[in-house]
N, C-alpha and C positions, 0 to 999 in steps of 0.2 A: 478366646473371646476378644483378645487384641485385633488378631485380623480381622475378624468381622469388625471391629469398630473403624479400623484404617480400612477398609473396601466398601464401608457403608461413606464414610468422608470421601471418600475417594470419588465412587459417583454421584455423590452429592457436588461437588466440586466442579465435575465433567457437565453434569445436569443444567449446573448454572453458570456456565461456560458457552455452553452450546444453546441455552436460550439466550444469555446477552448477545452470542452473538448473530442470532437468528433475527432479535430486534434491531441490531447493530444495520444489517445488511437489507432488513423491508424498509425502514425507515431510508437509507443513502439508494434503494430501486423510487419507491414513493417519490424523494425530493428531488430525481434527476429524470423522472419521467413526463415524456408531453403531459402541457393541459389537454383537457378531453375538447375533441371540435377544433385543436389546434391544426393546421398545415402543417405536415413532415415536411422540415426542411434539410437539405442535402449539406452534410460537412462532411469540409476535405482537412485531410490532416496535413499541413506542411513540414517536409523535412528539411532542417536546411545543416551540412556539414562544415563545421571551420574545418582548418589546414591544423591537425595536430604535427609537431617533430616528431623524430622517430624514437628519441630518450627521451624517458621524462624529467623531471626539474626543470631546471634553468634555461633558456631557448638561446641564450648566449653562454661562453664560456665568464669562469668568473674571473677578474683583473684584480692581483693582487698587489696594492700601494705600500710603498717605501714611507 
């Protein structure tokens, strides 16, 4: 009787997991989608790369004072 009651919890839990996250993800398509009648307009993604060092920390050594 135990396991049924943790495998009935269990997809109850799964249940209400997977509808929050079903509203989670129509709602964030919804607010990032064209208005209707809008012009698609074309974006470019820009990359742009700093100069990483080849170690990480410090980009100079460290100077120890007397």
């Amino acid at each position: 009787m135990n396991a049924i009651n943790d495998s009935l919890r269990t997809l109850a839990c799964g249940l209400g997991a997977l509808a929050i996250t079903a509203v989670l993800s129509w709602s964030f398509v919804q607010s990032t989608s064209a208005a209707p009648g809008a012009a698609p307009t074309a974006r470019v993604a820009k990359l742009t790369i700093q100069q990483r060092h080849v170690w990480f920390g410090q980009s100079q050594p460290a100077v120890l004072v007397d």
